[in-house]
N, C-alpha and C positions, 0 to 999 in steps of 0.2 A: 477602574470603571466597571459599574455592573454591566449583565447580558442581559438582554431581553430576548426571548426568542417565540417566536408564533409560529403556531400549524395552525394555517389556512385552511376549515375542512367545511365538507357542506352541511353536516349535521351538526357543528361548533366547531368555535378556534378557543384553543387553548391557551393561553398565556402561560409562559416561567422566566421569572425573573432569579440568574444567580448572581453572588458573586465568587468572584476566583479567588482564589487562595494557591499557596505554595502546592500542595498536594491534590488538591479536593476544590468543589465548590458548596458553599452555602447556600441552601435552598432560602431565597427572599420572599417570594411569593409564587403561587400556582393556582390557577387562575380557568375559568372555562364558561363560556360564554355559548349558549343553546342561541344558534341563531333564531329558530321559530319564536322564543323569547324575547327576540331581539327587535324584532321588526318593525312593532307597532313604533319602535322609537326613533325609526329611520323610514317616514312616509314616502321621502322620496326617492328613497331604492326601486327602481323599478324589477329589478331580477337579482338571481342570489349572484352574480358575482359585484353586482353595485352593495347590494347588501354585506357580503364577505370586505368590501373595502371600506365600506365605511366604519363599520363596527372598530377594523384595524386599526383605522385613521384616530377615530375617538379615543380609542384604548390610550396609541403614543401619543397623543395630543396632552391627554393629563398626566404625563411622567415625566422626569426632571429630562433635561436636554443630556444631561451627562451621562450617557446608554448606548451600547452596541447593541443595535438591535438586525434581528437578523428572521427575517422567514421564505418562504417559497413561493414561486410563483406558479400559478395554475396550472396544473397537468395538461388542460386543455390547449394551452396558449403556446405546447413545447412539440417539438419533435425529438426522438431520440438515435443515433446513430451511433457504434461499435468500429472503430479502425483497427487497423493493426499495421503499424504503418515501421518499417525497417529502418535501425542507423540508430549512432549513437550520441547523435547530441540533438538535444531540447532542444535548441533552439530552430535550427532546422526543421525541426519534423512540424514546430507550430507553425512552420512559415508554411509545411505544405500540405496542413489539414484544410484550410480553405478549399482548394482544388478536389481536395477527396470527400470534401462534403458538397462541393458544387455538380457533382455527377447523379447524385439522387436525390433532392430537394424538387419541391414541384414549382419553387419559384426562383428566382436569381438568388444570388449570393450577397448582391448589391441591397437586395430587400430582405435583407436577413440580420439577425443580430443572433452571436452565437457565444458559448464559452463550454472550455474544453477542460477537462480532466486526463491528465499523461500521467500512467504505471510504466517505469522501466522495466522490461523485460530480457530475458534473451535474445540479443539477434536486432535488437526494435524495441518499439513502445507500441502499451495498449492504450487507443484515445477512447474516454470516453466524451460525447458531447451530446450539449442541448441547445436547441435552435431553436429561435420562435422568430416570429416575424415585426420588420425592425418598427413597423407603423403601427402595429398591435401593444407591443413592448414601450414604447414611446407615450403609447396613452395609461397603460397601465402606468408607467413611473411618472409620468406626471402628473396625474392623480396625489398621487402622496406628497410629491411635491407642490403643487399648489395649497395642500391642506399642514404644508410646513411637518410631514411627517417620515420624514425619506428615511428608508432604511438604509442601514453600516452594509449590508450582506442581502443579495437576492439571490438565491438559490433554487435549488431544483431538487424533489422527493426521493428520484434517484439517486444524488449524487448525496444527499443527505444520508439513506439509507448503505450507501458505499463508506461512507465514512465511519458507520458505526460496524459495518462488514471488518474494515481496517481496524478500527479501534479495539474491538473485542478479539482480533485476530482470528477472527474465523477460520478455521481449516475442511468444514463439510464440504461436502458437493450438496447442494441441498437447494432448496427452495424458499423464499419469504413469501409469507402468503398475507397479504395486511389486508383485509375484510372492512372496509368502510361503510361509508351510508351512501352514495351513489353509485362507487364502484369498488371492487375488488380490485386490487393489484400485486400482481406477482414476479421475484426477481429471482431469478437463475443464478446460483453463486459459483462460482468455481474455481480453483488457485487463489484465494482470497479476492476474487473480482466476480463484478455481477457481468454479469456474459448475455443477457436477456434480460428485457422486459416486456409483461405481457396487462391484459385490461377484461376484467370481466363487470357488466353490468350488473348482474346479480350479486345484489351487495343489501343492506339493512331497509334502505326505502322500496325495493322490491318487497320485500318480506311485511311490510306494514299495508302495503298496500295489495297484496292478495289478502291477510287479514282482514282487513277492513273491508273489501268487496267479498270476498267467504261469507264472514259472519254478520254484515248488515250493520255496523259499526262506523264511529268515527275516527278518522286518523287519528286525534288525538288519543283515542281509547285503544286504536289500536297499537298502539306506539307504547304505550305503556303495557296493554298488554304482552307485547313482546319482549321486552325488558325484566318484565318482571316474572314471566311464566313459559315463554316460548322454549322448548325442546325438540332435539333430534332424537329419533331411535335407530338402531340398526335392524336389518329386515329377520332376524331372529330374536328381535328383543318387541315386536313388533305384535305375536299372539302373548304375551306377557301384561297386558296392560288392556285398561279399559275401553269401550267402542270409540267414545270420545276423542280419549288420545292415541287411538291408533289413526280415527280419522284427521286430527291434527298433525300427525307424526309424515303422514303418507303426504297433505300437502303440501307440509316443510321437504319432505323428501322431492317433492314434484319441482319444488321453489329454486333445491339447491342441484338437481338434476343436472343443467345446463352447466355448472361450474364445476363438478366434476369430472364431464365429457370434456371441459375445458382444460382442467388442469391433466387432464390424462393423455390429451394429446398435446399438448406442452412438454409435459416429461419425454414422451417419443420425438419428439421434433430435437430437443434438448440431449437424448440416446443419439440419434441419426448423426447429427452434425458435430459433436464432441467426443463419441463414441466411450461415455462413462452414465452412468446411470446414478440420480442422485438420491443422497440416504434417507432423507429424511424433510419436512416442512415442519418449516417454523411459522406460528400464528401469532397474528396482533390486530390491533382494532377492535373497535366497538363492536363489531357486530361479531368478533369473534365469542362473545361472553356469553352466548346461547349456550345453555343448558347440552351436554354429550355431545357439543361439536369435532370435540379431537375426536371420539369414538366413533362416529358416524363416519367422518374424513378417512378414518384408519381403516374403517369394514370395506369400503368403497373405491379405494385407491389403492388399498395393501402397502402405504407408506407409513412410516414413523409420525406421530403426528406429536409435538412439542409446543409448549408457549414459546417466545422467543426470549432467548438470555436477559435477566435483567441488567440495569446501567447501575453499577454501584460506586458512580464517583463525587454522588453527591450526599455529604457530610450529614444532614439531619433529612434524607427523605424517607419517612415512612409509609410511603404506597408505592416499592420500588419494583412491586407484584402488577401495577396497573397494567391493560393493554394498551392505552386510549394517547396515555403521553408518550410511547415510546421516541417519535419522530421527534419532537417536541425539546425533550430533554437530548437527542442527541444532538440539537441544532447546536446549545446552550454548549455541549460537551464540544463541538465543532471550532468553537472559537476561545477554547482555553487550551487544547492540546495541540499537538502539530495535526493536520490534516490538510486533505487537499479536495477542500470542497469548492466545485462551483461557486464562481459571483459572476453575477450578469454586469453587477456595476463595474463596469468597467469602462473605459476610454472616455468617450463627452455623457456617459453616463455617472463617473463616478462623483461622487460626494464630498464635501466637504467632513463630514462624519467618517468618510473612510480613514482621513488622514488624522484624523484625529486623537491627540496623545490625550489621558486621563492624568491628574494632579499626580497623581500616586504612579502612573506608570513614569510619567516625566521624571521623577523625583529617584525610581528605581532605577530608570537608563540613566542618568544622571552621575549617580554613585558609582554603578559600577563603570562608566566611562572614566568618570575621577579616580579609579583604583586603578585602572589599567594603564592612564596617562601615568600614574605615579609607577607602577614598575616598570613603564619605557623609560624613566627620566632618570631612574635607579640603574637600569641599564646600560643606558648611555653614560653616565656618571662613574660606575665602575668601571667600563669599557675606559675613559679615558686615563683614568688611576690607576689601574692593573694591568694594560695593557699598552695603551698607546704610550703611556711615560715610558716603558719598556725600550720600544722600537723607536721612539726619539732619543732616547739614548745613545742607541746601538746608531741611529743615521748622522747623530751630532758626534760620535768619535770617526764614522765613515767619514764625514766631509772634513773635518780637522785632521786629518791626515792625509786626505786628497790637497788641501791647500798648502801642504809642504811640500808637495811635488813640485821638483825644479823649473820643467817647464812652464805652469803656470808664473815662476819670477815675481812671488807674491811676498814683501817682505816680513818682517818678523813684528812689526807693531802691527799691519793690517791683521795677520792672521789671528793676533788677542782679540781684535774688536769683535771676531765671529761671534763668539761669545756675549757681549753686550750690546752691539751694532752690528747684527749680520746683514742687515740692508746696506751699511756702507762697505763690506766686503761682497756683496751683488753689487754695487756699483761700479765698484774694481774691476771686476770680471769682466760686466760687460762692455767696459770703456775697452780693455784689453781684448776682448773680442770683437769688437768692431774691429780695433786696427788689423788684426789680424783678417775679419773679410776684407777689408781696403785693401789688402796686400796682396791676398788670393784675387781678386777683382781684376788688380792692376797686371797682376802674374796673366790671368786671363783672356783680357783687352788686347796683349800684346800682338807685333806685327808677327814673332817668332814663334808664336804659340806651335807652328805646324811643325815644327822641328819635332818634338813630342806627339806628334801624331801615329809616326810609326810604332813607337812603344806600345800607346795606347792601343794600336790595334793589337799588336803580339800580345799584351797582355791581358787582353778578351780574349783572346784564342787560344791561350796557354791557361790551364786551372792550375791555383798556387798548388803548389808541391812544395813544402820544407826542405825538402831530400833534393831537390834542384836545385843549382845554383846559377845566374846571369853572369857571368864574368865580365865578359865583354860587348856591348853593343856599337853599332857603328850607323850612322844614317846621313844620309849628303842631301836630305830632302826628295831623291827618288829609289836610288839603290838602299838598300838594307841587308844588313849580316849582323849575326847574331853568336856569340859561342856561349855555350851550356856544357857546366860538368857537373858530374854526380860522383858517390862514390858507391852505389849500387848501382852496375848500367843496366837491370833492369829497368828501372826507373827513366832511362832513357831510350829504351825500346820501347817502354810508353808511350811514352814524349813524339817519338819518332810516328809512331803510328798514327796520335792525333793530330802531328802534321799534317800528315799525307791527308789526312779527312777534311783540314781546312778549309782549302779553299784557296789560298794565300796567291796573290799575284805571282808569274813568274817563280814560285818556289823550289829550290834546292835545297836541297837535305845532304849534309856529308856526315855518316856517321858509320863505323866500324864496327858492327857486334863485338859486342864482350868489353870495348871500350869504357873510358869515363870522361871519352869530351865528345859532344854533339854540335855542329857548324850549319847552318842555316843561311840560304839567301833568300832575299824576295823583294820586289819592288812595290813602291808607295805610289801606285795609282791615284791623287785624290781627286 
């Protein structure tokens, strides 16, 4: 099954469609839709996020049904929360991230729809989660669903961006700084987890539109202009250059002012509370493609300023340098590797498309279930020829020998039949042992049974000893005497002792140290 995957973004969504393979995926299509482009063809979007859903809607509408298709839901529509919640089983700790996201939420929990991301940790787990609101959420997905367009996977930008944190194995302390067209947004990494996230306004439509009100211009002109020519300087590269573009230089500088004091006290809030300082920022986004942006970032922050790592696990992309599709392609990467991305779809949300197996994947779980059934069958198979014939052996000369024992009184034809009719030597038996309960029964029932009573108690009270011998016992039904010899009279200095501990009605004890006969009286109270 191919992937389809979308970044929902306000200055275009981008389309990539791969498919998976054993190692890699193959780049099918990559795809990028200018929504300002878009609009006239969707009159009745009334605002860009009707806009942003329709465009999406159309996109899956004309592609085959056979697609996981996976994108994000609005930043705007989420909330974001950091647990750190103790103990060592999953299952648990989800049952009691409700309650620890019900304490900061500004509305019930009841009116919430949430899904959570757990990192095992030391000690606990790290949650991360996104909440949005369950009646906001409800409209959004049923949108797509009335337009028969429902996605496999709805996610979220951060958990997205965690994923490729994970995949690439990040090990900085660092920063992702993604520079968009509405907003900037920034993620705190740290232990290979994002630990923060933050939101700056000043992002690519700010920049068009001081442009455009600067120079007397229209957005459109201005929008190109900045694409095509907009630069930063640093404030020593600043007398180096013409009146013009110094005066250019200082309003971009004016422009990006504000997300500098931002990202600068984000670092110290990020010192303060983790107490490590991080190495360096990573850039991506559109709006990052401005002319000496790393250099301007770097004068101004005194941090390392980097593209972010490309994604190179797709087979034939050659723009694996872009900043634009990062999120994009790691959606696409999200659902071929293990990961543990957020999906909203989940409980009376989920899809029919979630559960959905491809020809090709049927066809792979298939085989290899049929290769695994085949070495259980192989297993059990030799187990019964290499082993069990063993020990049926060994049990079939055990009980053929047990059946020559006198007592059983089993004659010498039954005992051959074990061999070809062992059911009719279980018959034997257990005809022979009934009679034998019937007689223990009848022995039972009896009016004399209590004659044996006395025994019965002495010989709960006496532990066998081999080395002890009963000689003699005597009982009239109330008096009781007993003689015991040994031929170690310690053994009956024993004996003697755990008389006396008894209990024994009326007990006497006659016994002469050093001897080897012990005499006993006691009466039968019953």
């Amino acid at each position: 099954m191919n992937i389809l995957a979308i970044d929902v973004g306000s200055y275009s969504i981008k389309f990539v469609e791969v498919r998976p393979e054993r190692k890699n995926l193959i780049l099918v299509e990559k795809h990028e839709i200018i929504l300002d482009d878009a609009k006239s063809h969707y009159p009745s979007a009334g605002n860009l996020a009707d806009l942003q859903k329709e465009v999406v809607a159309g996109f899956i509408q004309k592609k085959n049904s056979d697609l996981k298709i996976v994108f994000q839901v609005p930043n705007e529509m989420l909330t974001t929360r950091y647990l750190e919640i103790p103990g060592t089983s999953k299952r648990k700790t989800e049952q009691i991230i409700p309650f620890q996201l019900d304490e900061n939420l500004p509305y019930s929990l009841s009116h919430a729809h949430f899904s959570s991301r757990l990192y095992k940790r030391s000690g606990g787990f790290s949650v991360l989660s996104n909440i949005t609101q369950l009646n906001v959420f409800k409209d959004f997905f049923g949108f797509f669903e009335n337009k028969d367009a429902q996605p496999s996977v709805l996610t979220s930008e951060i958990s997205t961006m965690q994923a490729y944190v994970d995949h690439i194995r990040m090990n900085d302390t660092c920063c992702i700084l993604d520079l968009g067209h509405r907003t900037t947004k920034a993620y705190f990494v740290q232990d290979r987890q994002i630990v923060s996230n933050h939101t700056s306004f000043v992002a690519g439509s700010a920049i068009n539109e001081v442009i455009s009100k600067t120079y007397q211009i229209s957005h459109e002109d201005a929008v190109i202009y900045k694409h095509d020519n907009a630069f930063l300087l640093t404030d020593e590269q600043l007398d180096e250059v013409s009146v013009e573009q110094r005066e250019f230089a200082l309003l971009m500088k004016q422009v990006f002012s504000p997300l500098i004091l931002d990202i600068k006290r984000w670092e110290i809030g990020h010192r303060v509370k983790y107490g490590t300082s991080i190495d360096k920022i990573y850039i991506l986004g559109g709006t990052s493609q401005i002319n000496s942006l790393e250099n301007f970032f770097h004068f101004h922050t005194g941090l390392l300023i980097e593209p972010l790592p490309p994604l190179l696990d797709f087979k034939n992309d050659y723009s694996i340098h872009e900043k634009t599709f990062y999120l994009v392609k790691m959606m696409a990467i999200s659902q071929k590797v293990p990961s543990n991305l957020i999906n909203f779809l989940t409980g009376k949300f989920q899809t029919a498309s979630n559960a959905f197996i491809s020809l090709h994947s049927a066809v792979f779980i298939w085989v290899r279930t049929s290769f695994i059934a085949l070495l259980i069958i192989l297993g059990l198979v030799s187990e019964r020829f290499f082993f069990l014939s063993k020990q049926e052996k060994a049990m079939d000369s055990k009980i053929t020998g047990l059946l020559k024992t006198p007592s059983l009184d089993i004659n010498r034809k039954d005992q051959k039949l074990y061999s070809t009719k062992p059911e009719a030597v279980l018959a034997a038996l257990k005809k022979k042992n009934k009679v034998v309960k019937d007689e223990v029964s009848t022995i039972l029932s009896s009016t004399h049974i209590n004659a044996l009573r006395p025994l019965a108690i002495l010989s709960k009270t006496i532990n066998s000893n081999p080395k002890v011998s009963l000689e003699k016992f005597i009982s009239d039904g109330y008096k009781v005497s007993a003689n015991f010899t040994s031929a170690d009279p310690n053994e009956l200095e024993v004996m003697k002792t755990h008389l006396q501990g008894s209990g024994l009605p009326d007990l006497k004890i006659d016994y002469i140290s050093g001897k080897n006969v012990l005499n006993i009286e006691f009466t039968d109270r019953e």
